[in-house]
C-alpha positions in Angstrom: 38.2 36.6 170.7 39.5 37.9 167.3 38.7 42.2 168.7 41.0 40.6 171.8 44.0 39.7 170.0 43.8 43.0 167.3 43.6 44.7 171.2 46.8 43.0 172.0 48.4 43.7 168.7 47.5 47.4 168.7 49.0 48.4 172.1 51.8 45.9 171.4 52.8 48.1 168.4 52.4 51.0 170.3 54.5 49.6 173.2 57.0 48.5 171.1 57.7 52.2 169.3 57.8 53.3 172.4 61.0 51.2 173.3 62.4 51.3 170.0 62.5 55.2 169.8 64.1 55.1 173.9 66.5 52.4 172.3 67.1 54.4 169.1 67.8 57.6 171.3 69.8 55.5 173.4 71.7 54.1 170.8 71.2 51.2 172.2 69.0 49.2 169.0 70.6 46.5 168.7 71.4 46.1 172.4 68.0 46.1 173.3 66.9 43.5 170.5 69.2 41.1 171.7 68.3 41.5 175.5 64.7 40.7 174.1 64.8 38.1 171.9 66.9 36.4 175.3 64.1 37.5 177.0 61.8 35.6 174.3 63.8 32.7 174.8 63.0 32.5 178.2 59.4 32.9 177.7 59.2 30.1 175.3 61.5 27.6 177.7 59.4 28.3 180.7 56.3 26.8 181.6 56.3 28.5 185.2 57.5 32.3 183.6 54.7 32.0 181.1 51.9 31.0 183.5 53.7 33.9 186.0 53.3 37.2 183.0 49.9 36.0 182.0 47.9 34.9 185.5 45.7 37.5 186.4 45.7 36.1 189.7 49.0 37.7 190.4 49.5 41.1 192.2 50.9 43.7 189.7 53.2 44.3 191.9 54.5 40.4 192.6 54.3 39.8 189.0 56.4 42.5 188.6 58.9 42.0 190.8 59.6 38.1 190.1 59.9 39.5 186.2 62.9 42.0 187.4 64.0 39.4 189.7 64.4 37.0 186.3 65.6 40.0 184.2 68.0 40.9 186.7 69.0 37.3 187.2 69.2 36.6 183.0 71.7 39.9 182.7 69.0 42.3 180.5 70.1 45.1 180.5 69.3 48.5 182.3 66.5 50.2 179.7 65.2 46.7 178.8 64.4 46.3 182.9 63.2 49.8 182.9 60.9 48.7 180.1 59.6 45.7 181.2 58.7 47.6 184.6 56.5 49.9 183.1 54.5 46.9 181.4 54.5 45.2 184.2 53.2 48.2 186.4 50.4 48.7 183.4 49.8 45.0 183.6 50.2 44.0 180.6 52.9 41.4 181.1 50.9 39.2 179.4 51.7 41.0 176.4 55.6 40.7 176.7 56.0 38.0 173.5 53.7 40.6 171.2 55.2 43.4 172.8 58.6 41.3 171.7 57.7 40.0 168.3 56.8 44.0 167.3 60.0 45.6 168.5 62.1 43.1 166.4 59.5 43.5 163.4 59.4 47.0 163.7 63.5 46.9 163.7 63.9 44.8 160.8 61.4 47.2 158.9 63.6 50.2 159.7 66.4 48.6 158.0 65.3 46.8 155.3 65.3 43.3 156.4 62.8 40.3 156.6 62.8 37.6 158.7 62.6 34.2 158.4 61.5 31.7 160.4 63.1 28.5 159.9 62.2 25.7 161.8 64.5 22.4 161.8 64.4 18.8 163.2 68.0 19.5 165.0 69.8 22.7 165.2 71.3 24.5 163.0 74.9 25.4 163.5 76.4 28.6 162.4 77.4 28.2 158.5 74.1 26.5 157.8 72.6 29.2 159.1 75.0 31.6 157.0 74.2 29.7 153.9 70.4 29.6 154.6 70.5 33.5 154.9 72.9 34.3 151.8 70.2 31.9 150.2 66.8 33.0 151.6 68.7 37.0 150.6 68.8 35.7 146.7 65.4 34.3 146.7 63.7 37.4 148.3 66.1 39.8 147.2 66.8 41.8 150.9 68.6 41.7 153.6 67.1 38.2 155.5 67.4 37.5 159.8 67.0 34.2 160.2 65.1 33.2 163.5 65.1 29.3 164.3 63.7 26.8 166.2 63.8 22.9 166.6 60.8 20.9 166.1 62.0 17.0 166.4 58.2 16.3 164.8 59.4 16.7 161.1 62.0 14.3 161.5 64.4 16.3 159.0 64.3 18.8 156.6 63.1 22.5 157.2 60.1 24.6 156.8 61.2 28.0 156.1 58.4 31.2 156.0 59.1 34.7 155.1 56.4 36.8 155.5 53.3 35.0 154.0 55.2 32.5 152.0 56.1 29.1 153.3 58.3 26.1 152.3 57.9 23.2 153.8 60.4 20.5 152.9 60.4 18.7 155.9 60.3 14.9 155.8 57.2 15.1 157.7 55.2 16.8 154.9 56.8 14.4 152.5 55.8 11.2 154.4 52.3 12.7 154.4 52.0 13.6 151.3 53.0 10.0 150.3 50.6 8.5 152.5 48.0 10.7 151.0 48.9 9.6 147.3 48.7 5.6 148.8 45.4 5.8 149.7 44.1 7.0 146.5 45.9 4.3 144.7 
C-alpha cells in the first residue's frame, strides 16, 4: 500500500512538470493553476466525478470523454483539456488530485511561496483571508497562498498548517482538551 501511493506521487511529480513547463512556455502559469484548482473543486464536490476518474471499470476512452465533457462544460481552458486528455488516454485519471496538488506545489516552489491550509467552521470572506495571509507571511516569513476549506465539525475557530507545522485553535480541540483535563480531575 505505502510503494502504491510513493507510485502515485512519483508520476504525479513527473506529470505535473510536465504541464507546468507547457504552461510556463505558454505563459499561461497562472492560468492553468486556476483552471486546476476549479478543477479540484469539482473533484472534491462530486461524489459521482470521483467514483467516474478512479473506477477501473470504465473504458479509457468513456472515462475520458465524460472528463472533457465536464471540463468543457466547467470552462477549463484549452491546454488544461489537452492535459487532462493525455492522462486520461494513459489512464491515470485516478491520479488527477495528485497530479493537481503537485502542479500548484511545484508553482508555489518556483516563486517562493508556501501554502497554507486553513480549515474553518464557516467561510472565510475575503479580508479575513487577506489578514490571515499578511499574518501567516510574518509568522513564516515568505510569501503565504492560503487554500481553505469549511469543516462545520470544529464548530469555530481554525486549524491552520503550513508545511509540517499545525495550529489547531478550533473550538473542537478546545472542548476536547477540556474534556480530557475533567476526567482526570
Amino acid at each position: 500500500m505505502a510503494s502504491e501511493s510513493t507510485d502515485t506521487s512519483g508520476f504525479a511529480e513527473r506529470y505535473a512538470t510536465a504541464l507546468y513547463e507547457m504552461a510556463d512556455e505558454a505563459r499561461q502559469l497562472d492560468a492553468v493553476a486556476d483552471d486546476l484548482r476549479g478543477l479540484k473543486a469539482l473533484l472534491e464536490d462530486s461524489d459521482d466525478l470521483r467514483r467516474l476518474v478512479r473506477s477501473p471499470l470504465i473504458d479509457r476512452q468513456a472515462q475520458t470523454g465524460a472528463m472533457m465533457a465536464v471540463l468543457e462544460k466547467a470552462g477549463i481552458g484549452d491546454l488544461p483539456r489537452r492535459f487532462v486528455g493525455v492522462v486520461g488516454h494513459n489512464r491515470r485519471l485516478f491520479a488527477l488530485g495528485a497530479i493537481i496538488d503537485a502542479y500548484l506545489s511545484l508553482l508555489a516552489r518556483r516563486r517562493g511561496e508556501e501554502t497554507a491550509y486553513v480549515s474553518s467552521a464557516a467561510a472565510l470572506n475575503d479580508d479575513q483571508q487577506a489578514r490571515l495571509a499578511e499574518s501567516l507571511r510574518k509568522a513564516v516569513g515568505s510569501k503565504v497562498r492560503v487554500e481553505t476549506a469549511v469543516d462545520p465539525s470544529l464548530i469555530g475557530g481554525l486549524v491552520v498548517r503550513v508545511g509540517s507545522r499545525m495550529i489547531d485553535s478550533s473550538v473542537e480541540t478546545k472542548l476536547q482538551r477540556m474534556q480530557l483535563a475533567m476526567k482526570g480531575a
